[in-house]
TIGU-765462 format. One record per residue: residue in three letters; residue number from 1; y, z, x of N, C-alpha, C in turn. Coordinates in nm, 4 decimals. Example, Ala and Ser with C-alpha at 12.3 -4.5 7.8 and 13.67 -1.06 7.14 Angstrom:
REM TIGU-765462
ATOM   residu   num        n_v        n_w        n_u       ca_v       ca_w       ca_u        c_v        c_w        c_u
ATOM      ala     1    -0.5690     0.7800     1.3190    -0.4500     0.7800     1.2300    -0.3300     0.7800     1.3200
ATOM      ser     2    -0.2250     0.7080     1.2850    -0.1060     0.7140     1.3670     0.0030     0.7870     1.2900
REM end
This chain:
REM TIGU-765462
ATOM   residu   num        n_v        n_w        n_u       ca_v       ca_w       ca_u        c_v        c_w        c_u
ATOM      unk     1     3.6986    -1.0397    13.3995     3.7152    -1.1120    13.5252     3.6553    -1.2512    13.5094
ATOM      unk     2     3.7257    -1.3607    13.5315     3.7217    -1.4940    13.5384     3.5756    -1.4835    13.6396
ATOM      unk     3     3.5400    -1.5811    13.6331     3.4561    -1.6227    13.7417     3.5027    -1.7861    13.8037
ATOM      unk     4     3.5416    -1.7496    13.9267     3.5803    -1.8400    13.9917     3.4652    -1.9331    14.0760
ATOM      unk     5     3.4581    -2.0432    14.0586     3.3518    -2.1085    14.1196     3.3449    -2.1191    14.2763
ATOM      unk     6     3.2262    -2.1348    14.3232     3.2393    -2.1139    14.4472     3.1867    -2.2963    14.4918
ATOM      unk     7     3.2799    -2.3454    14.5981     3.2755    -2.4831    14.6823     3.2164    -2.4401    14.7762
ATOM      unk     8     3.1222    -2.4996    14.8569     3.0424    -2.4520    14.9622     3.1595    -2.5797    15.0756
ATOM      unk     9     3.2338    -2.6566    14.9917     3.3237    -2.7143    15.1253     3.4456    -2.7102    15.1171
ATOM      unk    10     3.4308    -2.5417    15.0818     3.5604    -2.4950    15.0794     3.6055    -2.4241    15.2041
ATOM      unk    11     3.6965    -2.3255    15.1830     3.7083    -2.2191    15.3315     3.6171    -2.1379    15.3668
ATOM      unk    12     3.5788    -2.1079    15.4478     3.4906    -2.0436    15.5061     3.4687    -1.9401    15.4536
ATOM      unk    13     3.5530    -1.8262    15.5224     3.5739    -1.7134    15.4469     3.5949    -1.6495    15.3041
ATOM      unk    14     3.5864    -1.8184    15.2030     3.5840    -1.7900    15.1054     3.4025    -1.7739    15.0404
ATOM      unk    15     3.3196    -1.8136    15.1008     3.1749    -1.8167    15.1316     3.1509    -1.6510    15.0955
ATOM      unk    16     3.1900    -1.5815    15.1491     3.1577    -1.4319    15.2411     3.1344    -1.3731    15.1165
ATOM      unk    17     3.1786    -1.3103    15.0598     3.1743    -1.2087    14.9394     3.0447    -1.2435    14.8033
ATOM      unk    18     3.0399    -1.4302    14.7595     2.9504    -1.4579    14.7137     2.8314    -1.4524    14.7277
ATOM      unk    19     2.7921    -1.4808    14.9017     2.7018    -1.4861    14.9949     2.6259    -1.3086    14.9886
ATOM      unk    20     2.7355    -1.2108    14.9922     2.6677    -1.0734    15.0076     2.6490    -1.0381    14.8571
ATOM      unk    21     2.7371    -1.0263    14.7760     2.6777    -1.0554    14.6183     2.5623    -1.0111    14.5764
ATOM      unk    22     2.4922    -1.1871    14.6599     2.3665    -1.1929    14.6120     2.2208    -1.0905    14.6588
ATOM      unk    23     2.2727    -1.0404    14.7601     2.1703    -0.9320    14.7986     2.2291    -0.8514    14.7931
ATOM      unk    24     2.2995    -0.7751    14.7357     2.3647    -0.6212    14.7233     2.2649    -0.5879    14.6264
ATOM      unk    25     2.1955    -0.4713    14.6190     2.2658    -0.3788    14.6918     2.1294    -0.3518    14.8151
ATOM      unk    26     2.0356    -0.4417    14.8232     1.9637    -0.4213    14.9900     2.0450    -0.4337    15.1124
ATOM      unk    27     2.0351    -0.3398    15.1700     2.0796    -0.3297    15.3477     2.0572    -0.4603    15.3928
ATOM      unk    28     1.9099    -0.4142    15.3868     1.7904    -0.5150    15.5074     1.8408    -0.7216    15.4239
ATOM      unk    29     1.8773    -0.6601    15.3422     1.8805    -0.8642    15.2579     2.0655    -0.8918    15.3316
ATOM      unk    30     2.1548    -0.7424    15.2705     2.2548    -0.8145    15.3215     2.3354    -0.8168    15.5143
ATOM      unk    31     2.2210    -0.7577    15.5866     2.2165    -0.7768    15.7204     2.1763    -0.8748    15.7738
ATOM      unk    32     2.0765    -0.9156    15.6525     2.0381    -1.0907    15.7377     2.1090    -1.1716    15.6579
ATOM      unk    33     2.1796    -1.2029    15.5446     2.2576    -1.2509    15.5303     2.4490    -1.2977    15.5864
ATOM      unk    34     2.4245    -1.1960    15.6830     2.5398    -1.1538    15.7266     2.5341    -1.2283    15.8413
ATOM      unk    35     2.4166    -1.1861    15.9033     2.4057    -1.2069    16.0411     2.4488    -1.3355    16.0499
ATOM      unk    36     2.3765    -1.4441    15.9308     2.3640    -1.5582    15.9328     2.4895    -1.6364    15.8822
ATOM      unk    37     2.5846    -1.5719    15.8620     2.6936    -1.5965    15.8438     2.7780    -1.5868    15.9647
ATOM      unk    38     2.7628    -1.4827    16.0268     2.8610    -1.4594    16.1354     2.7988    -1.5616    16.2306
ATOM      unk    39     2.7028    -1.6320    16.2954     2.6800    -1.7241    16.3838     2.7267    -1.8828    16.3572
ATOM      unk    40     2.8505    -1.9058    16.3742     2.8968    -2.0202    16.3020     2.8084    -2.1720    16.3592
ATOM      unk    41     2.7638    -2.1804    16.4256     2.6553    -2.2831    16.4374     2.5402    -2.2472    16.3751
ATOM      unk    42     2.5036    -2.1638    16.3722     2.3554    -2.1828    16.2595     2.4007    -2.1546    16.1582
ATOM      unk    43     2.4888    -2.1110    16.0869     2.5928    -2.1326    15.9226     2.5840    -2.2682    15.9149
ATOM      unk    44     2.6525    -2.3338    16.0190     2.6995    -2.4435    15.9529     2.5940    -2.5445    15.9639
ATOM      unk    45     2.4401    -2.5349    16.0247     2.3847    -2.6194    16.0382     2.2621    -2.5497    15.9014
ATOM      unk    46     2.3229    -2.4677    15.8339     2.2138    -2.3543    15.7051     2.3089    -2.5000    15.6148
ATOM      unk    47     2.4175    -2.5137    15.6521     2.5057    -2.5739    15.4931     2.4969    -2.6931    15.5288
ATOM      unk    48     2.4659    -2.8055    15.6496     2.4600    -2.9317    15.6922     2.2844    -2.9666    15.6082
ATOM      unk    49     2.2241    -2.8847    15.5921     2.0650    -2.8735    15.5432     2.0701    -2.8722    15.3930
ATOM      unk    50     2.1509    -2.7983    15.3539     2.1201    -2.7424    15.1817     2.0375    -2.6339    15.2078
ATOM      unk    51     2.0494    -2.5775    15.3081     1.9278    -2.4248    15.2830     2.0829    -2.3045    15.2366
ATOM      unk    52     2.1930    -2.3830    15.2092     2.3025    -2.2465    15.1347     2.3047    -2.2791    14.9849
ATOM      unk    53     2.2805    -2.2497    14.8817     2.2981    -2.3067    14.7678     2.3644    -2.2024    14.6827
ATOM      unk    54     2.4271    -2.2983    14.5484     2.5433    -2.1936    14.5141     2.4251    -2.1318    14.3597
ATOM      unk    55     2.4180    -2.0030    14.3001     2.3612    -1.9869    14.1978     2.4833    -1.9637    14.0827
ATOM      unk    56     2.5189    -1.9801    14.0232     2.6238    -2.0182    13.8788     2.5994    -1.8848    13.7859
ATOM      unk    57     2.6627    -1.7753    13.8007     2.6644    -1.7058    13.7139     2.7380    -1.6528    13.5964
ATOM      unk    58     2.7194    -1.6059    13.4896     2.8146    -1.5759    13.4351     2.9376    -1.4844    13.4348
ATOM      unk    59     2.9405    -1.4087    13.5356     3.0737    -1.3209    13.5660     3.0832    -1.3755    13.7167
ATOM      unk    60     3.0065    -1.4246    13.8069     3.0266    -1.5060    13.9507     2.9417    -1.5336    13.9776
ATOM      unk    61     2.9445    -1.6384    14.0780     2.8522    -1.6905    14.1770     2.8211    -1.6445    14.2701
ATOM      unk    62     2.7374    -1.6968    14.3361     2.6200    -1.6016    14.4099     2.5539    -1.7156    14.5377
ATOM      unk    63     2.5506    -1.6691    14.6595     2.5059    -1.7989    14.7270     2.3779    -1.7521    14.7600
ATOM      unk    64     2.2451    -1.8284    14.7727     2.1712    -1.8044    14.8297     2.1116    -1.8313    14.9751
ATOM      unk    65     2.0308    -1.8185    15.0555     2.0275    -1.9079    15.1854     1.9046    -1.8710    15.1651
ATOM      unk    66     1.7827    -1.9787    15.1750     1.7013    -2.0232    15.1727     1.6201    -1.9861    15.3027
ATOM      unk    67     1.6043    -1.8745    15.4189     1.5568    -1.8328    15.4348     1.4091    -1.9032    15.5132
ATOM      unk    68     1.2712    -1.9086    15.4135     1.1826    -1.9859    15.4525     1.1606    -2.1177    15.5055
ATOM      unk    69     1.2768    -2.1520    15.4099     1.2954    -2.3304    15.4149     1.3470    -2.3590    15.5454
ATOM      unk    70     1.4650    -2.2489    15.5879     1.5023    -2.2761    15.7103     1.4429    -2.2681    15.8261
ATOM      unk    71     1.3526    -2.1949    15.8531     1.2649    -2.1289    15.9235     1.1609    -2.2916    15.9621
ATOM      unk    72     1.1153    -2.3558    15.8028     0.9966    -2.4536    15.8148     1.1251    -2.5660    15.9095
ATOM      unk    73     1.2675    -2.5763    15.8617     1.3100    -2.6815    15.8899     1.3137    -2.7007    16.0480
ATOM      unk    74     1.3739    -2.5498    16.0571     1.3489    -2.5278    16.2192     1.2878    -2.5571    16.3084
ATOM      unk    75     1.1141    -2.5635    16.2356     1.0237    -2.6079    16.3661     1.0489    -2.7564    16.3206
ATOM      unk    76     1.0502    -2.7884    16.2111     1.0211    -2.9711    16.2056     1.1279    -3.0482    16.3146
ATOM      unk    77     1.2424    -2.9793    16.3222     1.3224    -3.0054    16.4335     1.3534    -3.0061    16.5687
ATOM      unk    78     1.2622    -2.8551    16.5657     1.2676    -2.8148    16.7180     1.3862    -2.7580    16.7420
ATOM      unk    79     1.4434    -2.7043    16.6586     1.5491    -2.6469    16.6627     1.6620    -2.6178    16.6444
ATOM      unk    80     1.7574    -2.5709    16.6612     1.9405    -2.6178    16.5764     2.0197    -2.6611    16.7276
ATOM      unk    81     2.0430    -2.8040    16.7130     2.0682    -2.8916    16.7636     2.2487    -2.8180    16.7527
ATOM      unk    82     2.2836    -2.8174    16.8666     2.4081    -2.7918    16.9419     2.4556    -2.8667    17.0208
ATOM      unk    83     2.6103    -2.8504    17.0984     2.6501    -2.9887    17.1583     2.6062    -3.0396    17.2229
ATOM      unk    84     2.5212    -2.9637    17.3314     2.4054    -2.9851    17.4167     2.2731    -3.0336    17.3482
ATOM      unk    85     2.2622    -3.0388    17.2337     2.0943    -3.0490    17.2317     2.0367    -2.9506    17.1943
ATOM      unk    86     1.9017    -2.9552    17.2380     1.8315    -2.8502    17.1912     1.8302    -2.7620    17.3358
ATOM      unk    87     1.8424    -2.8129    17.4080     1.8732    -2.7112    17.5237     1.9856    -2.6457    17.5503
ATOM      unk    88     2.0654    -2.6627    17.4712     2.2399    -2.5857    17.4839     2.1885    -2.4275    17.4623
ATOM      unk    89     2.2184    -2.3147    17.5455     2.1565    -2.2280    17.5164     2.2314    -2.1359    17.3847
ATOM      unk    90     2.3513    -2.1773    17.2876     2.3607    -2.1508    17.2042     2.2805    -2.2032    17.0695
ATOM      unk    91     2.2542    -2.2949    17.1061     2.1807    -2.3687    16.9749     2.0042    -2.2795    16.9996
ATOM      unk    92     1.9733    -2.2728    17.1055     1.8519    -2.1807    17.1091     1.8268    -2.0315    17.0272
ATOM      unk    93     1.9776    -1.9763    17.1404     1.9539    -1.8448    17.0489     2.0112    -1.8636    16.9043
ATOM      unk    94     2.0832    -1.9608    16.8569     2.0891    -1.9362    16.7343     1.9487    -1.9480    16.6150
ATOM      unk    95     1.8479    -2.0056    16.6805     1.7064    -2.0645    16.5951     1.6543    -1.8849    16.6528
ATOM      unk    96     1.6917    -1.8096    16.7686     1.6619    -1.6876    16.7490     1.7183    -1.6131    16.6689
ATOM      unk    97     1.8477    -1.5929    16.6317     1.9145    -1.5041    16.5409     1.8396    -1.5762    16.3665
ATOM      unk    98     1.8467    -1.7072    16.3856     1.7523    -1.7135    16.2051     1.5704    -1.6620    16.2285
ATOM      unk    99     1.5656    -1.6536    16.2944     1.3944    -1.5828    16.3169     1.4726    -1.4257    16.3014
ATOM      unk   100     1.5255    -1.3273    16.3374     1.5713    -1.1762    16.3248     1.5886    -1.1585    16.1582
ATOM      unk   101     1.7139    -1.2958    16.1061     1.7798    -1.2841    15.9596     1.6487    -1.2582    15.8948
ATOM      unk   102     1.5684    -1.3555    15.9415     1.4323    -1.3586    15.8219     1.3505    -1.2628    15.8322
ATOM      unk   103     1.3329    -1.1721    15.8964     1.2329    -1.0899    15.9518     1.3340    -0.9755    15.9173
ATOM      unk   104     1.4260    -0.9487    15.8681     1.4952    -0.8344    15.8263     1.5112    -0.8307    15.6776
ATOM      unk   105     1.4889    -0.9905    15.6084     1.4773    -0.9869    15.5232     1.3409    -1.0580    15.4317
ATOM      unk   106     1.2615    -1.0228    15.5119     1.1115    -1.0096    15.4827     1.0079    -1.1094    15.4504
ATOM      unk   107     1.0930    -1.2480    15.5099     1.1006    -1.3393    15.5127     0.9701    -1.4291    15.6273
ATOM      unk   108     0.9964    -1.3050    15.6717     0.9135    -1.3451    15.8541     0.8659    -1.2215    15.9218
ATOM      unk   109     0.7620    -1.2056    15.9879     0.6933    -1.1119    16.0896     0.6819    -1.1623    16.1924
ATOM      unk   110     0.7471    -1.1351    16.2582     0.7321    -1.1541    16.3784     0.7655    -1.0699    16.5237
ATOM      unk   111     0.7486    -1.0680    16.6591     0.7821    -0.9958    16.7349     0.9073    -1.0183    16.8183
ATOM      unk   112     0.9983    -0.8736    16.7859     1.1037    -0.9151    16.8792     1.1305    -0.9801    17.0110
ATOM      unk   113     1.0159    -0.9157    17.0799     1.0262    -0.9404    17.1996     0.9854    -1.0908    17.2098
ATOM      unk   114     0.9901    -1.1784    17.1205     0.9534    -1.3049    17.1315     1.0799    -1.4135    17.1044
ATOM      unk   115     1.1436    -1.3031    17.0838     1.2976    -1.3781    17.0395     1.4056    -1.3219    17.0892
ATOM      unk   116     1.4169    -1.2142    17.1945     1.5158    -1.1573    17.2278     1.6159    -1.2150    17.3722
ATOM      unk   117     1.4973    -1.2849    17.4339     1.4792    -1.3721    17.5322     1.6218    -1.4957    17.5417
ATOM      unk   118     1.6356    -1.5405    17.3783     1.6880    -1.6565    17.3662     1.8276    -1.6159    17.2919
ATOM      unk   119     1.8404    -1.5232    17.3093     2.0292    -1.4414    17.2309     2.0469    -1.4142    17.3390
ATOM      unk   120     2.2072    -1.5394    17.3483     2.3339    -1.4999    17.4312     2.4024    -1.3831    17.3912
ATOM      unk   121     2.4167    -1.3280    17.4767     2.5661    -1.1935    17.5018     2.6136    -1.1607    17.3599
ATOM      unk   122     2.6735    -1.2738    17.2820     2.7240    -1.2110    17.1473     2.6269    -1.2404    17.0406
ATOM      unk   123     2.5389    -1.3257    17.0545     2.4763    -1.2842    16.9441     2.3864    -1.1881    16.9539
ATOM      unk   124     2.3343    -1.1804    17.0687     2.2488    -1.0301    17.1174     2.3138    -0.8687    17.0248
ATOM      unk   125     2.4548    -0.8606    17.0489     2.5712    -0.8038    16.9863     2.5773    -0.8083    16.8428
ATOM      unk   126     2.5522    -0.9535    16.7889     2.5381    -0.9395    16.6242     2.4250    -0.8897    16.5642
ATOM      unk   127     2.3041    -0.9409    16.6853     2.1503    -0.8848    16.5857     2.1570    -0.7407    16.6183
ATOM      unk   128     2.2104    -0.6481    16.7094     2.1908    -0.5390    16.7444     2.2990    -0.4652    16.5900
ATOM      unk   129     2.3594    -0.5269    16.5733     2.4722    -0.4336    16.4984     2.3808    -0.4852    16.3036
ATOM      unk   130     2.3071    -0.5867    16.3354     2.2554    -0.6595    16.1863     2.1399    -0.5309    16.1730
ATOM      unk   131     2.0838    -0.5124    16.2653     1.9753    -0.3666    16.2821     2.0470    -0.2715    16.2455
ATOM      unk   132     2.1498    -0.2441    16.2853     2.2133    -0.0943    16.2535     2.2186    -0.1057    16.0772
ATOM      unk   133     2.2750    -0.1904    16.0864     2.3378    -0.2381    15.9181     2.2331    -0.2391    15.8184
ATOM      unk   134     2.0845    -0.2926    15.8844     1.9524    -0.2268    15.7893     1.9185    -0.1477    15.8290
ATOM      unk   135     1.9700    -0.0551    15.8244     1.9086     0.0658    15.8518     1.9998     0.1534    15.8443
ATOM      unk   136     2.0986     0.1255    15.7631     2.1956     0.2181    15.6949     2.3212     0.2464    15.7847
ATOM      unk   137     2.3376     0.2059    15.8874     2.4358     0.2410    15.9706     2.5962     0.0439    15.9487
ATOM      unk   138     2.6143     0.1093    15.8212     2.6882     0.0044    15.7595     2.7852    -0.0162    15.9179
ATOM      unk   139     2.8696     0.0540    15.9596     2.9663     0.0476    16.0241     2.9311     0.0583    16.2335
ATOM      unk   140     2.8357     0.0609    16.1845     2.7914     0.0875    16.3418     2.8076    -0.0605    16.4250
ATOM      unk   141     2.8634    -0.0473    16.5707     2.8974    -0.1556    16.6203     2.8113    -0.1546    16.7614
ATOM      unk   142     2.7657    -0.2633    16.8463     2.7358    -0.2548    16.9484     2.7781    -0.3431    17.0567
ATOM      unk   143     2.7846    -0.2605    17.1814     2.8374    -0.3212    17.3432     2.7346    -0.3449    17.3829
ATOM      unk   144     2.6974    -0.4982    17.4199     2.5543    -0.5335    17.5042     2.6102    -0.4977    17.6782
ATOM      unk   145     2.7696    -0.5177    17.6697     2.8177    -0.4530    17.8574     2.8523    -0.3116    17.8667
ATOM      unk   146     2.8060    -0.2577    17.8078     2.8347    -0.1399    17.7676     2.9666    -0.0963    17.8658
ATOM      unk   147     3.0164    -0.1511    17.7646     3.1784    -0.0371    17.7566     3.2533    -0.1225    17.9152
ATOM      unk   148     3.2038    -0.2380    17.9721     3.2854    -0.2872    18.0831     3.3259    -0.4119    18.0443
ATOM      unk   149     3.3961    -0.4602    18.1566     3.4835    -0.5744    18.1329     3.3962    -0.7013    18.1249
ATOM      unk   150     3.3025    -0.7150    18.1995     3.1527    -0.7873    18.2242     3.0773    -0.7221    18.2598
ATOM      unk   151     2.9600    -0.8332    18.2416     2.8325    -0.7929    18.2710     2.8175    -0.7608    18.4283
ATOM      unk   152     2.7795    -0.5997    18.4262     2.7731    -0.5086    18.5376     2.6885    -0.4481    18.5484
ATOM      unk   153     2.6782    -0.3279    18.6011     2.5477    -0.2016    18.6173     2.6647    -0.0888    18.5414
ATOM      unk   154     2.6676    -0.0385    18.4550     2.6689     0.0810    18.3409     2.5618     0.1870    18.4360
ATOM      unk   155     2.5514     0.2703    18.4373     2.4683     0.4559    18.4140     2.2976     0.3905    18.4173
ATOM      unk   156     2.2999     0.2551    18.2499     2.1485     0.3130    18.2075     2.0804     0.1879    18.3528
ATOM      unk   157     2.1798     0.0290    18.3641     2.1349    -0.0647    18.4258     2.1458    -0.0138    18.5760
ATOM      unk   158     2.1891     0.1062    18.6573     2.1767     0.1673    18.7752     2.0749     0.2187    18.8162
ATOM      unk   159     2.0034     0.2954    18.6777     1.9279     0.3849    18.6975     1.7734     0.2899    18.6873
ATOM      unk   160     1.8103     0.2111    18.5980     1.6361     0.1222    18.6004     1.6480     0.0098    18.7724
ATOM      unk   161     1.7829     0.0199    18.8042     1.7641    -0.0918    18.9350     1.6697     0.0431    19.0345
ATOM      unk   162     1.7726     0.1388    19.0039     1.6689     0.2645    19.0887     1.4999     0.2566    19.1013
ATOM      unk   163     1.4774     0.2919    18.9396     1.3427     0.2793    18.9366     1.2475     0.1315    19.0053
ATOM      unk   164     1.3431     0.0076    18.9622     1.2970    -0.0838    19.0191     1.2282    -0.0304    19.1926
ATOM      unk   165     1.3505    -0.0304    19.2509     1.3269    -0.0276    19.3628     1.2449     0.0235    19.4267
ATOM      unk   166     1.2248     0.1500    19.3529     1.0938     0.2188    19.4438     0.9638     0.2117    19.3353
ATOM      unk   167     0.9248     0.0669    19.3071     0.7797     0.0416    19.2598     0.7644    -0.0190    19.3778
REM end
């Protein structure tokens, strides 16, 4: 098998396979690699940085993502700057979904509940399914509306308004 080089300004989807490659065969490396792929604003602001770099191998290439670096670049910035700014609340939770990538891939300690705050609807959806995925549940998918058309009261969000109510 040839080894075909990999362009980081090439197609997108041509990224994907090199990118997991490089952490196969860890769960926990290729869930945060993934994750960080599937959020196309913090991808593309990982490859606007140089925190994606290509490694040159002899049967293929291999991408790495830099992980720490991104993390330091993050605070020097204040954040991943979206169309809005740093207040666009996608560009927020996306500086939350690279705090999860790194902390799944051992990169970072930190507490969820300090970052869960700042994931919109689908990426809430990607880190929940990036958890399943370290932790062996390759194929496992998750509904943050569970199972409705929007965001509603489901069974579990009825039953805690219940409890609410009578504290």
């Amino acid at each position: 098998m040839e080894n075909a080089r990999v362009d980081l300004t090439g197609p997108r989807e041509e990224l994907y396979e090199p990118l997991m490659r490089a952490v196969c065969p860890s769960s926990q490396g290729e869930a945060a690699f993934r994750l960080v792929y599937q959020v196309e604003p913090l991808w593309e602001w990982l490859l606007a940085r140089g925190l994606v770099t290509v490694e040159s191998r002899e049967r293929y290439d291999l991408l790495d993502v830099d992980l720490p670096g991104a993390l330091t670049r993050l605070r020097e910035e204040g954040g991943v700057a979206g169309p809005e700014g740093r207040d666009d609340p996608v560009a927020r939770s996306a500086g939350a979904v690279l705090a999860v990538a790194a902390n799944l891939a051992g990169s970072l300690h930190c507490s969820l509940r300090n970052v869960l705050y700042e994931l919109t609807g689908d990426h809430m959806r990607l880190v929940a399914e990036a958890m399943m995925y370290a932790a062996g549940y390759l194929d496992g998918s998750a509904d943050p509306l569970g199972h409705e058309d929007e965001e509603g009261w489901g069974p579990n969000g009825a039953a805690r308004e219940e409890r609410l109510a009578g504290l």
